[in-house]
C-alpha positions, -999 to 999 in steps of 0.1 A, spaced: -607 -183 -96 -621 -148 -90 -600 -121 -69 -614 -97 -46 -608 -69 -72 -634 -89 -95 -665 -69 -98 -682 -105 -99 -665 -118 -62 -687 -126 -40 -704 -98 -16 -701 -118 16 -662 -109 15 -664 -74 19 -699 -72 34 -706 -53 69 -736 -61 91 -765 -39 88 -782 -23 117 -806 -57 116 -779 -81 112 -765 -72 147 -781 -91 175 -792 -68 211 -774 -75 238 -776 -69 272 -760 -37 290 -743 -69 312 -735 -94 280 -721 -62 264 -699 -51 292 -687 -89 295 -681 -93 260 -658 -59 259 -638 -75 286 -631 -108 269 -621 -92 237 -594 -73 263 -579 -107 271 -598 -112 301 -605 -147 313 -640 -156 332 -624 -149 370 -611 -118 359 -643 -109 342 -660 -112 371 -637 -96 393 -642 -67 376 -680 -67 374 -684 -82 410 -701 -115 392 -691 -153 394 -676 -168 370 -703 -188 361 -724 -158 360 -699 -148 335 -699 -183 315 -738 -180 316 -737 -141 301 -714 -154 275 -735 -179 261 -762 -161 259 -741 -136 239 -724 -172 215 -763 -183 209 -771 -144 197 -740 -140 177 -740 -181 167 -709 -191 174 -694 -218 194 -665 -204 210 -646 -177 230 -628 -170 198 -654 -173 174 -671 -146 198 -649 -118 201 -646 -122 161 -678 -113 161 -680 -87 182 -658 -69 166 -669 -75 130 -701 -66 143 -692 -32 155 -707 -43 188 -676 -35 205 -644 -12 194 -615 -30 183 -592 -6 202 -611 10 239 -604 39 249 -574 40 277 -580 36 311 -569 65 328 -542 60 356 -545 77 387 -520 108 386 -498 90 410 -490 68 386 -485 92 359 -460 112 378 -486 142 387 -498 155 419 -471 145 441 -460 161 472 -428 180 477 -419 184 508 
C-alpha cells in the first residue's frame, strides 16, 4: 500500500489541471455554474439571470458534457477543482440600510 508521502504515489492524487486541462465555458455557463456551487437550485438560477429554468438545465449540460460529469454534484466538484470558479465568492454587498448606515435622524 503506498501513502501519499511515498515519493512513488501516484500523481493523479495531488495533480492540478493545467491551463489545457480546463474546458471554455461560456460567460452564461460560467455565471450559472458560480450560482449552483452557491446552493442555488435551477428556478433560483434563473431568477437571478432572468432565464428559465430550462434555459438553466440546458446551460448546465453543456457545462456536465465540457467538464464530463453526470451530475449537479459531480459538477460543482469540478468547478472548483478546476479553478473555474472560487471556492469562497466574494460578499455581496448589502445596501447600507441594511448594514445600519445612512439612516435618517429626524
Amino acid at each position: 500500500m503506498q501513502t501519499l508521502e511515498s515519493p512513488t504515489a501516484p500523481a493523479t492524487l495531488t495533480a492540478v489541471p493545467s491551463f489545457k486541462d480546463v474546458p471554455e465555458l461560456t460567460v452564461r455557463e460560467l455565471q450559472v455554474v458560480t450560482l449552483l456551487v452557491e446552493g442555488l437550485t435551477n428556478a433560483e438560477i434563473g431568477g437571478r439571470l432572468y432565464l428559465s429554468p430550462r434555459t438553466v438545465q440546458s446551460h448546465l449540460a453543456t457545462a456536465m458534457d465540457a467538464l464530463g460529469v453526470r451530475t449537479r454534484t459531480g459538477l460543482a466538484v469540478g468547478a472548483l477543482r478546476a479553478g473555474i470558479v472560487p471556492l469562497f465568492p466574494p460578499a455581496r454587498r448589502a445596501a447600507p440600510e441594511a448594514r445600519g448606515g445612512l439612516r435618517r435622524v429626524a
